[in-house]
C-alpha positions, -999 to 999 in steps of 0.1 A, spaced: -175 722 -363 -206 705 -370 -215 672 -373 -243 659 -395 -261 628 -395 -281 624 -426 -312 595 -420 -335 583 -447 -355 555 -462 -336 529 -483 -340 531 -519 -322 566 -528 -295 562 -555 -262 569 -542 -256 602 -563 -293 617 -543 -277 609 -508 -245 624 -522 -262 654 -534 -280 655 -499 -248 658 -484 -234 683 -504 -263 702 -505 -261 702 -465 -225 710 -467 -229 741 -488 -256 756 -462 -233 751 -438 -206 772 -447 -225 800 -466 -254 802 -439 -240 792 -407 -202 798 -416 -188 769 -408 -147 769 -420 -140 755 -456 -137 714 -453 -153 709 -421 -174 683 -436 -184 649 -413 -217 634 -426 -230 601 -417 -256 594 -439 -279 560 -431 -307 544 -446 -330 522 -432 -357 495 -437 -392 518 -438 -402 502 -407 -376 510 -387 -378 550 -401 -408 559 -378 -425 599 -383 -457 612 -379 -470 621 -411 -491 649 -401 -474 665 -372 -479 704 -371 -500 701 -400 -473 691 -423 -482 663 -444 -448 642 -449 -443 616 -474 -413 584 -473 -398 604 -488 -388 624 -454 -350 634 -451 -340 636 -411 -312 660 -407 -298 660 -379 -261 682 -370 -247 686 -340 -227 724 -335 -206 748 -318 -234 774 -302 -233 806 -315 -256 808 -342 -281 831 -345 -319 830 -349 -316 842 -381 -289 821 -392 -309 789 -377 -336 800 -397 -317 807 -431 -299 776 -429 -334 758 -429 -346 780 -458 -319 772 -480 -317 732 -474 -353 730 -481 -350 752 -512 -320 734 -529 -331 703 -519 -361 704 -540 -346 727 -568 -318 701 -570 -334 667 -560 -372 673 -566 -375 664 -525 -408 684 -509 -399 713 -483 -421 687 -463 -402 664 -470 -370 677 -449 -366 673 -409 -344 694 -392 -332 691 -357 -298 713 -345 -281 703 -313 -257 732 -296 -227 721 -281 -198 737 -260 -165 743 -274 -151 722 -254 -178 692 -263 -153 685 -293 -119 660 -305 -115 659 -343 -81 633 -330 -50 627 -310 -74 630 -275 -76 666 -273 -100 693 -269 -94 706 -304 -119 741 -302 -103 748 -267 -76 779 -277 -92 788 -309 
């Protein structure tokens, strides 16, 4: 059930950002098992001065070319999981897209069940 929000400086063609997404997608459902076409991205870009990072924090020396993903999830996941899913977006993204592993932000929100409507006003996770 996640939700992804995919932030980046403007500029990118529109078949990288698609690729981004997909590329996100994919992790989701081999790594952290999401179901098959559960797929709500929001991808934005912005102006570079209104994309604001540190370029050094925690020693990792970002470039513009940062990618902030950002997904919002039913808990549940693992550790490991967490940790694969992050391995494997970093790893296709530069085998597909050339983007550095330093180049890729990743922040995971955990949610309830109950936290989520895909429509029609009702807790859809609730009974599953």
């Amino acid at each position: 059930m996640p939700f992804v929000r995919i932030d980046l400086i403007k500029g990118k063609s529109v078949d990288y950002r698609r690729h981004i997404g997909e590329i996100v997608y994919a992790a989701m459902v081999e790594v952290l098992k999401a179901p098959e076409n559960d797929r709500f991205q929001v991808i934005t870009e912005y102006d570079e001065a209104n994309f604001v990072f540190d370029p050094s924090f925690f020693g990792i020396e970002r470039s513009s070319d940062l990618v902030f993903v950002q997904m919002a999830l039913a808990e549940g996941r693992t550790l490991e999981q967490k940790r694969g899913f992050y391995k494997q977006l970093a790893d296709e993204m530069h085998a597909k897209l050339g983007l550095r592993r330093e180049d890729i932000f990743v922040s995971l929100i955990g949610t309830g069940r109950d936290d989520w409507s895909f429509g029609n006003g009702e807790a859809s996770l609730m009974g599953l």
